[in-house]
N, C-alpha and C positions, 0 to 999 in steps of 0.2 A: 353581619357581625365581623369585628376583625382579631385577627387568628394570631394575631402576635402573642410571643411571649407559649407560642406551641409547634411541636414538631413531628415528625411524619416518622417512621422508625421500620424498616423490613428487617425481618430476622428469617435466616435459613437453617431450618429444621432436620435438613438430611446431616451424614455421620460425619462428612467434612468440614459441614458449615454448622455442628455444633451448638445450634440455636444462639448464633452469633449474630451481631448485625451487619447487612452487608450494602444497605443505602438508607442513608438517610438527608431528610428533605425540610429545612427550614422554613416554617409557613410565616416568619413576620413579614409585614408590609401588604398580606393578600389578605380580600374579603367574602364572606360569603355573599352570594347573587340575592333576590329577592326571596327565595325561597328556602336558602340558607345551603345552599350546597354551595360547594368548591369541588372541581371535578379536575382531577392530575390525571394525566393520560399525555400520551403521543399524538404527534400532528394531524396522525390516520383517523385518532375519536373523534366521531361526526354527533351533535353538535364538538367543536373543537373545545376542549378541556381549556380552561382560563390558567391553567400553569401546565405549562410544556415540560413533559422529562423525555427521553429517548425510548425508541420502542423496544429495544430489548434489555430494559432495565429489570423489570419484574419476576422473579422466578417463577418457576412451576415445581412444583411439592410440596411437601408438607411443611410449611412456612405461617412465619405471621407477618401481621401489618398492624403495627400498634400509633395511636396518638397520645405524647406524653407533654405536661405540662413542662418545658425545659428549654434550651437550646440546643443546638446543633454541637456545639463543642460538647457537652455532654455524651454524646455516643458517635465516637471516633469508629473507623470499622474494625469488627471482630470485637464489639460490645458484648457479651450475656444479654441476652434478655432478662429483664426486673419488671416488679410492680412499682418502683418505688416514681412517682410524680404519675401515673398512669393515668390517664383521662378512659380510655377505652381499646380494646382490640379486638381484632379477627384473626383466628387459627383456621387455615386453608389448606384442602389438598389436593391435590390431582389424581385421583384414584390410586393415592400412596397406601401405604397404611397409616394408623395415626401416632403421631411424634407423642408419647408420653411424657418426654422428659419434658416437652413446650409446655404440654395441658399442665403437666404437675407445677409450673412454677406461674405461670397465668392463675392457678387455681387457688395459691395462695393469697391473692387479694379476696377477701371479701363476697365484693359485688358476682366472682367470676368462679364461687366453688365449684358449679355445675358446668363450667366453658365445656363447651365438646368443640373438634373441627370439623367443618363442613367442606364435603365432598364437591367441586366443581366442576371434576367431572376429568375425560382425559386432555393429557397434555395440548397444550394450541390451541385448547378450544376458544367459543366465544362467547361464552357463557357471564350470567351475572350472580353473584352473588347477592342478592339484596335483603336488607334487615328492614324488619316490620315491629313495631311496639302498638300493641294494643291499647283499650282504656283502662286495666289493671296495671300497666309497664309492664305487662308479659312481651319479651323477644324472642322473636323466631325469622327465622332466614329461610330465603326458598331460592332458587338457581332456575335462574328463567334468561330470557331474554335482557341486551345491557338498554339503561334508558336514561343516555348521559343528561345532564341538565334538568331530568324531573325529577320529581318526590316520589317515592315507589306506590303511594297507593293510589297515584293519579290523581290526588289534588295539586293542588298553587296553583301559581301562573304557568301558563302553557305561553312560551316564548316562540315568536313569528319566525323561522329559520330562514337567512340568506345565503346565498350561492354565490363561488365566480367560477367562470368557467370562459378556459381557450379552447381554441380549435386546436394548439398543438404547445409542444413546452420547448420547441426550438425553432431561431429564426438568424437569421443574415443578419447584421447589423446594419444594412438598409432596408431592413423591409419593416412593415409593419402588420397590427395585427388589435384585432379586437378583443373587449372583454366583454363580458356578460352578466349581469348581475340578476339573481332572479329570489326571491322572497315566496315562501311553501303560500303565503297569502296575500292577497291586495291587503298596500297601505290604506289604513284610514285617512293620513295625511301625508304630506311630500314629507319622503325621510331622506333627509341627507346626513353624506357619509363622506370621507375624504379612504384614498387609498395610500398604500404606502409599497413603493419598487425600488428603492436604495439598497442597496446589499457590496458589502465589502467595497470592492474600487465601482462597482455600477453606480452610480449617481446622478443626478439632473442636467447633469451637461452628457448624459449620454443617450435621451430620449428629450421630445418633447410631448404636450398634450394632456390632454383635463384629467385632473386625479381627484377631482369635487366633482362627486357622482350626485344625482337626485332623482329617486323614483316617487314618479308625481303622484299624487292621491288616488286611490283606487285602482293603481294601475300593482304588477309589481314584475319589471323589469326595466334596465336601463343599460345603459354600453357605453363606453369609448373607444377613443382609438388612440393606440400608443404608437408612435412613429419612431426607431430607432434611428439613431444620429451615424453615418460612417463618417469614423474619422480615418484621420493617416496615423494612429499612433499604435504598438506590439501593445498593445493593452494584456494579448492573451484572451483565452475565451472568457469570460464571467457568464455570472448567475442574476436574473432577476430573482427579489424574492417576491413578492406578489400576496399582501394582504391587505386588511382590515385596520386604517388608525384607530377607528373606537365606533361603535356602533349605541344608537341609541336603548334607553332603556325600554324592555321589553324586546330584544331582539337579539339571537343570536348567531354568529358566522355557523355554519353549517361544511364549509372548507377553510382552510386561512395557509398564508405561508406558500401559496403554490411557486414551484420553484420552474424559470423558464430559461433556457440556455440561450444566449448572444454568440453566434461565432463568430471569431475576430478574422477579418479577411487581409490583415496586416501583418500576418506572422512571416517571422524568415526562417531561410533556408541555408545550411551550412554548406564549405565546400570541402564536404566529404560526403560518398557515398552511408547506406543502411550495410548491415551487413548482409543482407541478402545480397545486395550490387554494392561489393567493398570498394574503396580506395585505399590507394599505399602512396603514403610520401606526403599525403599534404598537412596532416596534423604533427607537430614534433613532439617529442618530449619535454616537458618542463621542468626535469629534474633539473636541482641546481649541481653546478660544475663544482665534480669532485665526489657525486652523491655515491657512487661503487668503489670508491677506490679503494676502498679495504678489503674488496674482495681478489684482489690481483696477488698473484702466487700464492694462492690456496687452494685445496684443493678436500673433500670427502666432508669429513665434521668439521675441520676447521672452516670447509666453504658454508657448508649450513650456519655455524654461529657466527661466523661474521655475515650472512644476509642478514638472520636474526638482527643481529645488533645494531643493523639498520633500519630494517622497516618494524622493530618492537623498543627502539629507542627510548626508555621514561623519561630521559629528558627531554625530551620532544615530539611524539606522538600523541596525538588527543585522541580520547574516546568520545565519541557523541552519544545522544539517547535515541531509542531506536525511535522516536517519534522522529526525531534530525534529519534518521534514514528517508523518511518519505520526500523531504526539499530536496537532501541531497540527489534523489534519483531524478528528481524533476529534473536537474540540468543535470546528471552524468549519464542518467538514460535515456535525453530527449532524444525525438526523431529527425535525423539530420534535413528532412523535408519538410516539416512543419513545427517551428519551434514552441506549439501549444499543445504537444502531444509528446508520448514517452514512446521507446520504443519494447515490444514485449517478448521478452529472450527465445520462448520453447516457440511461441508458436507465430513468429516472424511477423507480427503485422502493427501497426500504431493503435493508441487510444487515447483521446484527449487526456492531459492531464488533470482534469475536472471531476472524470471515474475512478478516481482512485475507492477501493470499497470503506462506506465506514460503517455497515450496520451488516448484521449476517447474509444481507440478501447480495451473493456474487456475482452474479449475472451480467456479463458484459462490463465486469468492473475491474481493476487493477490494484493488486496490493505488491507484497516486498516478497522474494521468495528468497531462502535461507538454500544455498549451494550444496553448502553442508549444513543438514538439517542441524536444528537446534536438536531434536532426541538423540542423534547420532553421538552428539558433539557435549550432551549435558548442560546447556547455558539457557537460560529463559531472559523473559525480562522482568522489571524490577517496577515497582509504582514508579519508581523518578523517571523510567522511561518513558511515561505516558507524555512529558514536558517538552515540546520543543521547543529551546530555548536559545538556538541560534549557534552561529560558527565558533564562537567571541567562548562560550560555558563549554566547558567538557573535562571530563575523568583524566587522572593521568590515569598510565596503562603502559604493562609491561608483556612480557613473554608469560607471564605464570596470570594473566588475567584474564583467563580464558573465558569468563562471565562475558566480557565486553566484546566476544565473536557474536554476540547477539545483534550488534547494531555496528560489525565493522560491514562498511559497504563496499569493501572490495570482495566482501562473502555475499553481499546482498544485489537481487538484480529487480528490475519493475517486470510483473510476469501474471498474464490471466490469472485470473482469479479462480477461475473453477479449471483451470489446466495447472494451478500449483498444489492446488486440492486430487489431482491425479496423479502426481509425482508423488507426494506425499513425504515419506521419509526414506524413499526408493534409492538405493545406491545408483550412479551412474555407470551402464552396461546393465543391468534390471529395468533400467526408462534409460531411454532412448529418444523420446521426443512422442510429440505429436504426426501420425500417421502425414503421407505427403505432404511434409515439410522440408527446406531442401540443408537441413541440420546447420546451419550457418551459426549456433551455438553451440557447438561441439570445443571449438578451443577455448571459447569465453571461458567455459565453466570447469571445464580440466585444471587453466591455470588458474581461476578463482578458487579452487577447492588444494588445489596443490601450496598456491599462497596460504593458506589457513593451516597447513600443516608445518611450515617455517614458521609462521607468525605466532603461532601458539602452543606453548612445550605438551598439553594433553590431549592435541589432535593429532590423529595418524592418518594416513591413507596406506593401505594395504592391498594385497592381493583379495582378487575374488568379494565375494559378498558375507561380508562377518556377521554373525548374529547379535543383539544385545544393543545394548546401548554404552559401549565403554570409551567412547573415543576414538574409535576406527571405523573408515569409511572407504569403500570400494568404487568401481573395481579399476587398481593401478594400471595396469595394462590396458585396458579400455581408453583413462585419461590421458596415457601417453601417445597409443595412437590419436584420439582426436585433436592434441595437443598438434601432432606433425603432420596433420594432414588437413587443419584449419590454424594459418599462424595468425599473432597479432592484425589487425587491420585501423585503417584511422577512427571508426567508431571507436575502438577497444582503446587504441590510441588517448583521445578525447576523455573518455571516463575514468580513465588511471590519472589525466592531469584535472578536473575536477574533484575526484575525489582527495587528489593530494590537499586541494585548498583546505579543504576540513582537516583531513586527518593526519595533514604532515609526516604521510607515508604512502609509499606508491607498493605499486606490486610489481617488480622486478622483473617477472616473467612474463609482460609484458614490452618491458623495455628494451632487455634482454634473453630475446625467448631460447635461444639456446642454453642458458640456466638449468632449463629444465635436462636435457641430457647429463651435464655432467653432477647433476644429484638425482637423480631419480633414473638415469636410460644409459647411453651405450658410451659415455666420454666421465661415465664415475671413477674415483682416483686420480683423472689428468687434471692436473694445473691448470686453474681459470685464468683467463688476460681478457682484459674487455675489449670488446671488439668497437673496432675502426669505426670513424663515420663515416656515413655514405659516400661524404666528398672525397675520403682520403682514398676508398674503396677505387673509385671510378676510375685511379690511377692507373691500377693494376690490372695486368694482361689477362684478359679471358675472349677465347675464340671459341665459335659457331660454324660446324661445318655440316652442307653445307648451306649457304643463306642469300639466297631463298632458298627453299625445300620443299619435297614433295610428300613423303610421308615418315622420313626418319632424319633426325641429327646426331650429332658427336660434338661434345663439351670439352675442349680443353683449358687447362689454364688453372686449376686448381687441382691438390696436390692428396686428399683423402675426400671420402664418402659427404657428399653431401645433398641441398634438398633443392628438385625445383619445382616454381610453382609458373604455373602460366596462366594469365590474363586476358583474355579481350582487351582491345584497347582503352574500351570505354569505361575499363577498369574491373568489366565483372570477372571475378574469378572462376576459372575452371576447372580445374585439378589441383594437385599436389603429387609429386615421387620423389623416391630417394634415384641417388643417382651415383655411378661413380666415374673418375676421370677417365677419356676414352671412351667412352661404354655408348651401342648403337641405342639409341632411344628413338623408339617408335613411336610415331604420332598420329594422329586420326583427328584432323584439322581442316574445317574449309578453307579454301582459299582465304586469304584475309594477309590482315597485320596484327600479331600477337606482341604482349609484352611476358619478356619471364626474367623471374626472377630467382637466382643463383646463389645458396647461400652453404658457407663451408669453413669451418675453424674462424666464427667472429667475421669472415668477410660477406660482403652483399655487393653481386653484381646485376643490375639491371641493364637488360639487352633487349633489342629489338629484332621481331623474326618475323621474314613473309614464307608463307606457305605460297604456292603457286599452281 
């Protein structure tokens, strides 16, 4: 039978969801099988439902599931449930209690004065609900076991179920690997099938090998072999998707869609360290020439609103949707060693860019985590955010659109999934990280959360740990030390000029990390001047006594309190101290050649030091 001209309708029955609707499901174009079913389920229902929806679309409570003779424009979400075109329904619960106000308006058609809901029992379960009509039309429903594809009282057709099946769901793209095709019964005759493994950029110039399967009569099993193609090209990893073109009648897939990972052994490598083993100096700044100069001879609120007025500019900053967020962290958060992989803030390690999570299940997966929480900060997202719709689309956005911290990615970083779910809406100095880690995001996130308090006139950062949800987030003193005691590095570097592409705004304290002092630490009320480039830096006299050294130096050549940081040469960092001119600093140093780095009122001097 075909179903045009009908539609599928969920309504939720709990106090928020108001016996509203909140999916619905256009059935033109689909037919029913031989036996008159049509079974809508996720890829997981075995036999596999002939209309695919996602597996956690379905509620659990006290909800209905109606079929109304209409279209889909008809009930937009946050519809009322109506009898009006009603073909039939089911009032459901999960061992809730019963929704009156549903049964009362269900109750008004006719056919349905008696509706009660049926109980399925508790949350998660796997239960079925299934309806029986007797030879009077008496209905009655009973909760057993599901029996996707049959008639509940065990008549029709009993359809032959086929299988595929790997040995594994990830492969090298030179190797290869079999499939398996196997049928619950021997064919009566040869049944062929063709398969189908095209998915997004995968395509037939990326494997070769027979996709015209045939299991011969009487038998029921058959295999090929798929041969992955290595090319020379960053493809990136893809996805095979791995199903069924169409299967004969009387037969149905019993798995379909199986998804199998290609790793691409073509990816590159940047030249800058992770920040576990940082680099300094090799990524520059992209700001264009001229980007701070408003900020020079200013100094307390006038330095605050003239940053403002730069990185919250509405004539020129774009807002993106927070679906945007996810591309953009693909390149601002890749991992400087494998560019098919993101790198993951709290708990220092990569995961293919292909884990990003998109159903509730976290595990080993990577989503966006919010610096400054969204609850903290009062911003959600918005249905337009679900759209990603490219660099080119985006909101303008000012200082007072504080909605749009939702999807700025200089607040957003790529971070486990089940370690952002432990953070949760934790101030920083309350979470501290994941246990033996060696904190290499401690500055990221000071000056990511510090930027969102310039950028947006209803976020604060404050002392200590605030209660509520008003706009204020902790702990200040926390941020600042992590701020001087992990500074910018080329990773951080990199992702402030990425994200500029989008969003035609950087974060400052990044560029210029000493910002952070003279508005939030010990150089508030002095006059900001931007500081020197490197090159013009190198000029200027700074000595090293003595060098080589055994286990103390003496800094001369700069004139107040400044910070230094010392390096391995091979770039990984060591430390950090404050320091002042003259002053014996003690060191505990192997033998070697160190790099340190010397920074004091805007200047940076990089020097060269052997221990002996």
């Amino acid at each position: 039978m075909p179903l045009d001209g009908f539609v599928l309708v969920c309504f939720n029955g709990s106090n928020s969801g108001m016996n509203s609707s909140y999916f619905t499901l256009d059935l033109d174009g689909y037919l029913t099988d031989i036996n008159g079913i049509l079974v809508i389920g996720s890829n997981s229902v075995s036999p596999v439902p002939q209309l695919l929806i996602d597996s956690n679309i379905l509620q659990n409570g006290a909800d209905a599931i109606a079929i109304y003779q209409a279209d889909e424009v008809d009930f937009p979400e946050d519809t009322m449930a109506t009898i009006e075109n009603l073909i039939d329904v089911l009032l459901y619960d999960t061992e809730d209690s019963d929704d009156r106000d549903m049964i009362a308006i269900f109750s008004q058609d006719p056919r349905f004065t008696d509706i009660q809901q049926i109980n399925e029992g508790s949350s998660n379960n796997t239960n079925s609900i299934q309806r029986f009509v007797d030879s009077k039309d008496n209905v009655t429903y009973t909760v057993t076991t599901p029996t996707p594809r049959q008639l509940n009282n065990g008549s029709g057709i009993v359809f032959n179920g086929i299988s595929i099946s790997v040995s594994k769901n990830l492969y090298g793209e030179d190797e290869s690997f079999n499939i398996i095709f196997s049928t619950e019964n021997p064919v009566s005759e040869n049944l062929n099938f063709n398969i189908l493994l095209n998915n997004d950029s995968f395509d037939a110039a990326d494997f070769s090998g027979n996709t015209s399967i045939t299991i011969p009569a009487n038998q029921s099993t058959a295999s090929t072999t798929i041969n992955l193609i290595d090319d020379s090209d960053d493809e990136g990893d893809e996805v095979i998707k791995l199903r069924f073109d169409e299967l004969q009648s009387g037969f149905v897939a019993l798995n379909d869609n199986i998804e199998i990972r290609v790793v691409d052994n073509d990816f590159t490598m940047a030249n800058f360290g992770t920040p576990i083993n940082p680099t300094f100096g090799n990524v520059t700044s992209t700001q264009p020439n001229g980007y701070y100069n408003l900020l020079d001879n200013t100094s307390g609120e006038s330095l605050r609103q003239a940053l403002q007025d730069i990185i919250a500019d509405p004539n020129a900053v774009r807002a993106q949707t927070y679906a945007d967020v996810t591309d953009i962290l693909k390149s601002a958060d890749q991992n400087p060693l494998n560019s098919n992989e993101v790198w993951l803030l709290y708990t220092e390690q990569s995961r293919p860019k292909l884990d990003f999570q998109t159903s509730s299940d976290n595990t080993h997966k990577w989503n966006r985590e919010h610096t400054y929480p969204r609850s903290r900060g009062n911003f959600f997202s918005i249905e337009e955010d679900n759209i990603a719709d490219g660099m080119d689309v985006f909101w303008e956005t000012n200082a007072d659109s504080t909605r749009h911290a939702n999807s700025d990615a200089h607040g957003l970083r790529a971070v486990d999934a089940v370690e952002n779910s432990t953070r949760g809406n934790q101030h920083y100095g309350e979470y501290t990280g994941p246990t033996n880690t060696q904190t290499s995001f401690y500055g990221d996130v000071a000056r990511s959360v510090l930027y969102m308090e310039i950028r947006y006139n209803d976020l604060s950062v404050v002392e200590g740990f605030p209660e509520g949800f008003s706009g204020q987030m902790g702990d200040l003193a926390t941020l600042l030390n992590w701020h001087r005691n992990d500074p910018p590095d080329d990773f951080e570097m990199n992702r402030n000029n990425m994200v500029y592409k989008w969003q035609f705004n950087r974060n400052p304290l990044i560029d210029q990390p000493e910002l952070v002092e003279y508005i939030w630490g010990n150089n508030i009320g002095d006059v900001w001047q931007q500081a020197l480039s490197l090159q013009n830096l190198a000029s200027e006299t700074l000595s090293i006594y003595p060098n080589p050294a055994e286990n103390k130096i003496s800094i001369n050549g700069f004139k107040n309190r400044g910070t230094l940081e010392i390096f391995e040469i091979n770039g990984r960092k060591l430390g950090t101290r404050e320091i002042q001119p003259n002053q014996d600093i003690k060191l505990f140093l192997n033998n070697g050649i160190y790099l340190l780095n010397i920074i004091s009122e805007h200047k940076i001097w990089i020097e060269k030091l052997i221990i002996k």
